[in-house]
N, C-alpha and C positions, 0 to 999 in steps of 0.2 A: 199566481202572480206574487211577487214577492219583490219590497221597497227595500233599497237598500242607501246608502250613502247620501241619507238625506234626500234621495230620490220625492217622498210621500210627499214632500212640500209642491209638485207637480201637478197635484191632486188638491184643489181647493175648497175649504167647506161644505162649500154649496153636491161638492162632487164632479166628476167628469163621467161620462156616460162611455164607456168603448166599447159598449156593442149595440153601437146604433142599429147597424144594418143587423140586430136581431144572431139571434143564436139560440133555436129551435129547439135542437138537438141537446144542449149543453146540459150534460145531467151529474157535473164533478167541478168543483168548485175549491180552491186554495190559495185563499190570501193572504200572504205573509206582510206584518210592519204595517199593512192598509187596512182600514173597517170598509162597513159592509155599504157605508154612507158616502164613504171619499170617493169608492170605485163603481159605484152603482153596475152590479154584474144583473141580469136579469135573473128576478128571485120568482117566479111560476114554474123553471124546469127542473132547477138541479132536486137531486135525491141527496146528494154528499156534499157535504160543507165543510172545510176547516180552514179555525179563523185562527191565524197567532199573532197576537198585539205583544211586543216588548219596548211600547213608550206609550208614555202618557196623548200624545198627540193622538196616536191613532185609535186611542179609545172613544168608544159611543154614549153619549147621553143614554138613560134607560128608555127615553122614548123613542129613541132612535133604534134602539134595538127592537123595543117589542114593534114600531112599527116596520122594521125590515122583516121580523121573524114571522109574522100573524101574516106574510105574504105565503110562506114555505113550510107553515103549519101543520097541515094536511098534507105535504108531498114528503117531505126530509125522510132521511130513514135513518143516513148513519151526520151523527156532529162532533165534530174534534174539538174544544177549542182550550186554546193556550194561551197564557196570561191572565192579565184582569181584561174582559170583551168592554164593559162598561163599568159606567158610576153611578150610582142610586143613591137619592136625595130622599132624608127623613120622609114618609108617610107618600114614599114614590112605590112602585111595585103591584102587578099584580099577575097571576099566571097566566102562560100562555099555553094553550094544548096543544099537544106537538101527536097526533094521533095513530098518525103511521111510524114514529121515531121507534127504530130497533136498537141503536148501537149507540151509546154515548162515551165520550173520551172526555174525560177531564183533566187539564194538565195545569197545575199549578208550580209556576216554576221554580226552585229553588232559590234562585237570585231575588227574588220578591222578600224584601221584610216588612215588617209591622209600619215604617214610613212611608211606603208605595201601597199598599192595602189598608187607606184610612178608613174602610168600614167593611162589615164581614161579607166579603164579596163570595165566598163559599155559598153559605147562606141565605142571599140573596139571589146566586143562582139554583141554588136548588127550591127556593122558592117559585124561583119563573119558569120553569121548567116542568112540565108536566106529561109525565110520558108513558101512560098507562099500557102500553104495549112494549114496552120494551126488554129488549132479552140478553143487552150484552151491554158491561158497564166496565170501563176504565178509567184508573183513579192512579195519577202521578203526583208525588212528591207532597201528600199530605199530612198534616199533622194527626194525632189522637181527636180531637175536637173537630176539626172539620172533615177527617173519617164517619164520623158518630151523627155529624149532621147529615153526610151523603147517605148513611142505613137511614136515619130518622126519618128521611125523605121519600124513601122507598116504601118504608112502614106506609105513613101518611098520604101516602098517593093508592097507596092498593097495589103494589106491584108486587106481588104475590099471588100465592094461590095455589092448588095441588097440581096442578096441570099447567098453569102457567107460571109468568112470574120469571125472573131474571134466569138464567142457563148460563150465558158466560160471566165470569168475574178475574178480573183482570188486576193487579195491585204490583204497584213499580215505587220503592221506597217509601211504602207507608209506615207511620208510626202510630200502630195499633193502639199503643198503651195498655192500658185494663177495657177495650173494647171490645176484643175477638166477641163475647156475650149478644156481640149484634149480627154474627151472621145469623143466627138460629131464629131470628127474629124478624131479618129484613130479608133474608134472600135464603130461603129453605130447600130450594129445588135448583143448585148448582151443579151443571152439567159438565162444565171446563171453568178449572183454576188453572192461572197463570200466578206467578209471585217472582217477584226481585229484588234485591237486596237481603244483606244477610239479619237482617233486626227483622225486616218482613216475613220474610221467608221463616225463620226461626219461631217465634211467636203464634205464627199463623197453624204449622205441622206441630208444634208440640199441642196447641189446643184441640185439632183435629184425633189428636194422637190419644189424650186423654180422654176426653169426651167418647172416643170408639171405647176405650176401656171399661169405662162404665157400665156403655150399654153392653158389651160384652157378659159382662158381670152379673146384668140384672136388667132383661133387656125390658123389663114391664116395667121401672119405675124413670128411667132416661130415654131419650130416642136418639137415634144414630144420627148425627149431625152429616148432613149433604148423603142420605142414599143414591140417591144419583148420579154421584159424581162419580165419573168414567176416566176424564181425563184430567192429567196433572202433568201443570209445566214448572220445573225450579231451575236457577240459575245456580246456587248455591247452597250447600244445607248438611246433615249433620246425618251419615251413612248409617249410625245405629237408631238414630229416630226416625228415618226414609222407611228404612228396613221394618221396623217395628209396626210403622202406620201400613205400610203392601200389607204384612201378615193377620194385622186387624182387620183389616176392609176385608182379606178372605177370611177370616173366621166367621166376620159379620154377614156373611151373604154378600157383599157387595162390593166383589174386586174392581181394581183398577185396570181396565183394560189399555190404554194409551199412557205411558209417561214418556215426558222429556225433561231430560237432564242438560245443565250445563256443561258437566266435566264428571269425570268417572275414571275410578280406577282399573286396571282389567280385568280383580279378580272380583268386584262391585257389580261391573258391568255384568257380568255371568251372569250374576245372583239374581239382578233385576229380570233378565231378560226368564232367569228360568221359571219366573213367579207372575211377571206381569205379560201380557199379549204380544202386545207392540213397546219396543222401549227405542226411545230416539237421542242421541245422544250428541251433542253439538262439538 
Protein backbone atom coordinates (compact mmCIF):
# COMPACT_ATOMS: atom_id res chain seq x y z
CA UNK A 1 0.00 0.00 0.00
CA UNK A 2 1.63 2.96 -0.57
CA UNK A 3 0.23 6.97 0.31
CA UNK A 4 0.77 9.23 -1.98
CA UNK A 5 -0.19 12.98 -2.73
CA UNK A 6 -1.22 13.67 0.67
CA UNK A 7 -3.35 10.53 0.29
CA UNK A 8 -2.34 9.36 4.47
CA UNK A 9 -4.43 12.30 5.68
CA UNK A 10 -7.33 9.64 4.73
CA UNK A 11 -6.20 7.56 7.42
CA UNK A 12 -6.92 9.10 10.91
CA UNK A 13 -4.99 8.73 14.12
CA UNK A 14 -7.09 6.60 15.57
CA UNK A 15 -6.50 4.41 12.15
CA UNK A 16 -8.87 2.83 9.61
CA UNK A 17 -9.18 -0.98 9.63
CA UNK A 18 -9.36 -2.41 5.78
CA UNK A 19 -9.44 -5.70 6.45
CA UNK A 20 -12.31 -6.07 8.25
CA UNK A 21 -13.72 -9.00 6.57
CA UNK A 22 -10.21 -10.49 7.76
CA UNK A 23 -7.43 -11.68 5.47
CA UNK A 24 -6.20 -15.24 6.55
CA UNK A 25 -3.99 -16.04 4.25
CA UNK A 26 -2.04 -12.54 4.19
CA UNK A 27 1.53 -13.46 4.78
CA UNK A 28 3.42 -10.12 2.80
CA UNK A 29 2.83 -6.96 3.83
CA UNK A 30 4.20 -3.32 2.23
CA UNK A 31 3.43 -0.02 3.40
CA UNK A 32 4.56 2.84 1.92
CA UNK A 33 4.16 6.76 3.41
CA UNK A 34 1.55 4.93 6.06
CA UNK A 35 2.57 3.14 9.76
CA UNK A 36 1.61 0.24 11.08
CA UNK A 37 -1.00 2.32 13.31
CA UNK A 38 -2.91 4.45 10.51
CA UNK A 39 -3.52 1.35 8.39
CA UNK A 40 -4.14 -1.32 10.96
CA UNK A 41 -3.32 -4.45 8.44
CA UNK A 42 -3.73 -7.64 10.56
CA UNK A 43 -0.42 -8.24 12.54
CA UNK A 44 -0.95 -12.50 13.50
CA UNK A 45 -0.33 -13.68 9.62
CA UNK A 46 2.25 -11.93 7.73
CA UNK A 47 5.85 -13.42 7.82
CA UNK A 48 7.20 -10.17 5.46
CA UNK A 49 6.81 -6.62 6.42
CA UNK A 50 8.31 -3.53 4.84
CA UNK A 51 7.52 -0.29 6.30
CA UNK A 52 9.01 3.04 4.37
CA UNK A 53 8.04 6.17 6.36
CA UNK A 54 9.51 9.43 4.34
CA UNK A 55 7.46 12.11 6.75
CA UNK A 56 7.17 12.90 9.90
CA UNK A 57 3.43 12.22 9.90
CA UNK A 58 3.58 8.79 9.27
CA UNK A 59 5.92 8.11 11.96
CA UNK A 60 5.00 5.91 15.29
CA UNK A 61 5.30 6.74 18.72
CA UNK A 62 7.92 3.91 20.24
CA UNK A 63 4.75 2.38 21.91
CA UNK A 64 3.20 2.17 19.18
CA UNK A 65 5.63 0.36 17.54
CA UNK A 66 6.51 -2.06 20.13
CA UNK A 67 2.97 -2.61 20.65
CA UNK A 68 2.25 -3.29 16.79
CA UNK A 69 5.49 -5.43 16.73
CA UNK A 70 5.25 -7.89 20.12
CA UNK A 71 1.97 -8.86 17.80
CA UNK A 72 4.50 -10.46 14.96
CA UNK A 73 7.21 -11.37 17.31
CA UNK A 74 7.22 -14.81 16.94
CA UNK A 75 5.82 -15.11 13.31
CA UNK A 76 8.11 -12.10 11.05
CA UNK A 77 10.87 -13.68 9.34
CA UNK A 78 12.09 -11.24 6.89
CA UNK A 79 11.71 -6.77 7.86
CA UNK A 80 12.66 -4.06 5.60
CA UNK A 81 12.23 -0.89 6.92
CA UNK A 82 13.14 2.58 5.50
CA UNK A 83 13.25 5.94 7.07
CA UNK A 84 13.07 6.77 10.72
CA UNK A 85 9.68 3.83 11.56
CA UNK A 86 9.58 5.87 15.05
CA UNK A 87 10.56 8.41 17.80
CA UNK A 88 11.78 7.44 21.24
CA UNK A 89 11.56 9.62 24.21
CA UNK A 90 14.56 9.79 27.00
CA UNK A 91 14.28 6.63 29.39
CA UNK A 92 11.60 5.14 26.56
CA UNK A 93 12.85 1.73 24.97
CA UNK A 94 13.02 -1.64 25.63
CA UNK A 95 13.71 -4.95 23.40
CA UNK A 96 11.51 -6.74 21.62
CA UNK A 97 12.37 -10.56 20.55
CA UNK A 98 11.81 -11.08 17.27
CA UNK A 99 12.54 -15.11 17.42
CA UNK A 100 11.84 -16.37 14.12
CA UNK A 101 13.31 -12.99 12.22
CA UNK A 102 16.01 -14.32 9.45
CA UNK A 103 16.42 -11.30 7.20
CA UNK A 104 16.78 -7.74 8.28
CA UNK A 105 16.84 -4.63 5.83
CA UNK A 106 17.82 -1.56 7.09
CA UNK A 107 17.56 1.39 4.90
CA UNK A 108 18.62 4.74 6.14
CA UNK A 109 17.94 7.24 3.63
CA UNK A 110 20.26 9.50 2.23
CA UNK A 111 17.94 12.49 2.22
CA UNK A 112 17.82 12.18 6.26
CA UNK A 113 20.13 14.85 8.01
CA UNK A 114 21.09 15.41 11.54
CA UNK A 115 17.53 17.90 11.68
CA UNK A 116 15.09 15.12 10.76
CA UNK A 117 17.00 12.41 12.97
CA UNK A 118 16.77 14.37 16.43
CA UNK A 119 18.06 11.38 18.26
CA UNK A 120 20.15 8.40 17.35
CA UNK A 121 17.45 6.47 15.80
CA UNK A 122 20.25 3.82 14.45
CA UNK A 123 20.63 3.12 17.89
CA UNK A 124 17.74 2.93 19.17
CA UNK A 125 16.67 0.53 16.62
CA UNK A 126 19.21 -1.78 17.10
CA UNK A 127 18.44 -1.68 20.62
CA UNK A 128 14.71 -2.90 20.12
CA UNK A 129 15.46 -5.29 17.93
CA UNK A 130 16.42 -8.50 18.99
CA UNK A 131 16.95 -11.24 16.64
CA UNK A 132 18.84 -14.19 17.86
CA UNK A 133 18.16 -16.16 14.75
CA UNK A 134 18.94 -14.36 12.28
CA UNK A 135 20.96 -15.00 9.17
CA UNK A 136 20.85 -12.26 6.62
CA UNK A 137 21.43 -8.45 7.44
CA UNK A 138 21.20 -5.29 5.07
CA UNK A 139 22.52 -2.18 5.79
CA UNK A 140 21.83 1.08 3.34
CA UNK A 141 23.33 4.43 3.21
CA UNK A 142 25.02 4.29 6.60
CA UNK A 143 27.51 6.24 8.13
CA UNK A 144 30.97 4.77 10.13
CA UNK A 145 29.21 5.16 13.46
CA UNK A 146 26.12 3.82 12.98
CA UNK A 147 27.91 0.84 10.85
CA UNK A 148 29.84 0.13 14.18
CA UNK A 149 26.59 0.30 16.10
CA UNK A 150 24.78 -2.24 13.72
CA UNK A 151 28.23 -4.96 14.42
CA UNK A 152 27.87 -3.78 18.26
CA UNK A 153 24.50 -5.04 18.15
CA UNK A 154 25.17 -8.16 16.72
CA UNK A 155 28.19 -8.67 19.09
CA UNK A 156 25.69 -8.06 22.02
CA UNK A 157 22.91 -10.00 21.10
CA UNK A 158 24.87 -13.30 20.44
CA UNK A 159 24.34 -13.58 16.92
CA UNK A 160 27.17 -15.45 16.35
CA UNK A 161 28.53 -18.51 16.69
CA UNK A 162 30.64 -21.39 14.85
CA UNK A 163 27.66 -22.84 13.16
CA UNK A 164 25.43 -20.32 13.32
CA UNK A 165 25.31 -16.69 13.37
CA UNK A 166 24.78 -14.22 10.23
CA UNK A 167 25.54 -15.95 6.53
CA UNK A 168 24.29 -13.17 4.27
CA UNK A 169 25.73 -9.46 4.56
CA UNK A 170 24.60 -7.29 2.35
CA UNK A 171 26.26 -3.19 2.38
CA UNK A 172 24.91 -0.58 -0.21
CA UNK A 173 26.95 2.89 0.32
CA UNK A 174 28.28 2.21 3.65
CA UNK A 175 30.99 4.45 5.04
CA UNK A 176 33.16 1.87 6.81
CA UNK A 177 35.76 4.40 8.04
CA UNK A 178 38.50 2.65 10.27
CA UNK A 179 35.62 -0.06 11.20
CA UNK A 180 36.03 -3.02 8.58
CA UNK A 181 37.92 -4.34 12.50
CA UNK A 182 34.13 -5.28 13.16
CA UNK A 183 33.47 -7.96 10.80
CA UNK A 184 36.00 -10.38 12.48
CA UNK A 185 34.14 -9.75 15.51
CA UNK A 186 30.40 -9.40 14.85
CA UNK A 187 29.68 -11.65 11.90
CA UNK A 188 32.64 -14.49 11.57
CA UNK A 189 30.77 -17.05 9.40
CA UNK A 190 29.82 -14.89 6.16
CA UNK A 191 28.44 -17.04 3.56
CA UNK A 192 27.28 -14.24 0.84
CA UNK A 193 28.83 -10.60 0.50
CA UNK A 194 27.07 -8.31 -1.36
CA UNK A 195 28.83 -4.60 -1.55
CA UNK A 196 28.00 -1.25 -3.49
CA UNK A 197 29.33 1.67 -4.13
CA UNK A 198 32.73 2.36 -4.83
CA UNK A 199 34.09 3.87 -1.10
CA UNK A 200 32.30 0.41 0.06
CA UNK A 201 33.28 -1.71 -2.09
CA UNK A 202 36.93 -0.48 -2.07
CA UNK A 203 37.52 -0.46 1.74
CA UNK A 204 35.73 -3.48 2.22
CA UNK A 205 38.17 -5.95 -0.49
CA UNK A 206 41.28 -4.30 0.20
CA UNK A 207 40.74 -5.28 4.09
CA UNK A 208 39.61 -8.70 3.01
CA UNK A 209 42.51 -8.55 0.70
CA UNK A 210 45.08 -7.93 3.52
CA UNK A 211 43.92 -9.79 6.16
CA UNK A 212 44.05 -13.22 3.52
CA UNK A 213 47.78 -12.04 3.25
CA UNK A 214 48.68 -12.37 6.68
CA UNK A 215 47.20 -15.42 7.41
CA UNK A 216 48.79 -16.60 4.24
CA UNK A 217 52.01 -15.67 5.77
CA UNK A 218 51.62 -17.14 8.96
CA UNK A 219 48.63 -18.92 9.28
CA UNK A 220 49.08 -19.67 13.29
CA UNK A 221 49.40 -16.20 14.50
CA UNK A 222 46.08 -14.47 12.28
CA UNK A 223 42.96 -16.32 11.20
CA UNK A 224 41.45 -16.10 7.72
CA UNK A 225 38.77 -13.64 7.87
CA UNK A 226 35.22 -14.98 6.40
CA UNK A 227 36.28 -18.98 5.56
CA UNK A 228 33.14 -19.40 4.48
CA UNK A 229 32.59 -17.21 2.34
CA UNK A 230 31.64 -18.78 -1.12
CA UNK A 231 29.92 -15.97 -2.63
CA UNK A 232 30.73 -12.42 -3.73
CA UNK A 233 28.70 -9.75 -5.33
CA UNK A 234 30.45 -6.27 -6.44
CA UNK A 235 29.10 -3.52 -8.33
CA UNK A 236 32.34 -1.83 -8.85
CA UNK A 237 36.01 -2.39 -7.80
CA UNK A 238 39.42 -2.26 -8.65
CA UNK A 239 40.55 -5.46 -11.29
CA UNK A 240 44.23 -5.94 -9.68
CA UNK A 241 42.77 -6.09 -6.03
CA UNK A 242 39.60 -8.54 -7.31
CA UNK A 243 42.21 -10.53 -8.99
CA UNK A 244 44.67 -10.54 -6.04
CA UNK A 245 41.81 -11.54 -3.27
CA UNK A 246 40.28 -14.92 -5.98
CA UNK A 247 44.05 -15.96 -5.83
CA UNK A 248 44.38 -15.50 -1.97
CA UNK A 249 41.03 -17.28 -1.12
CA UNK A 250 42.70 -20.28 -3.42
CA UNK A 251 46.07 -20.27 -1.91
CA UNK A 252 44.11 -20.13 1.55
CA UNK A 253 41.99 -23.32 0.97
CA UNK A 254 39.00 -21.39 0.57
CA UNK A 255 38.04 -20.40 -3.03
CA UNK A 256 35.35 -18.29 -4.15
CA UNK A 257 32.92 -20.43 -5.73
CA UNK A 258 29.97 -17.89 -7.09
CA UNK A 259 31.08 -14.15 -8.03
CA UNK A 260 29.00 -11.45 -9.53
CA UNK A 261 30.42 -8.59 -11.15
CA UNK A 262 28.79 -5.41 -12.23
CA UNK A 263 30.79 -4.76 -15.39
CA UNK A 264 33.92 -6.47 -16.74
CA UNK A 265 36.11 -6.22 -19.44
CA UNK A 266 36.49 -9.13 -21.93
CA UNK A 267 39.88 -10.08 -21.27
CA UNK A 268 38.83 -9.81 -17.10
CA UNK A 269 36.01 -11.62 -17.64
CA UNK A 270 38.27 -14.65 -18.88
CA UNK A 271 40.38 -14.60 -16.09
CA UNK A 272 37.60 -14.61 -13.58
CA UNK A 273 35.79 -17.17 -15.10
CA UNK A 274 39.08 -19.41 -15.52
CA UNK A 275 39.67 -19.25 -11.52
CA UNK A 276 36.41 -18.77 -10.06
CA UNK A 277 33.18 -21.77 -10.56
CA UNK A 278 30.44 -19.69 -11.59
CA UNK A 279 31.09 -15.89 -12.51
CA UNK A 280 27.84 -13.80 -13.23
CA UNK A 281 28.43 -10.80 -14.90
CA UNK A 282 25.54 -7.90 -15.15
Amino acid sequence: MDAKDGCEDYFTRSGRNLFGRGASLLSSVELCGISLQLCKPPLGTPTRLKLHIDAMAAEMSFDEFRESFKVMSTTLTHLEVEGIIFRMLEGEGSPIEFLSLTSLDIRYPYYITGDDDDGDYISHLCDCIHAPALKSLSLFYLNGEQFHTVMNSLRFQKVVGTKTGLKSLCLREIDINDYTGDFALACPNIFKLTLTGDATTKSVLQFILETDQKFCASNVDTALLWPNLRTLSVSSYDDEVLQALVLGRIAAGHPLIKLRLGRSSAGAAEWYCQHVEIVHIR
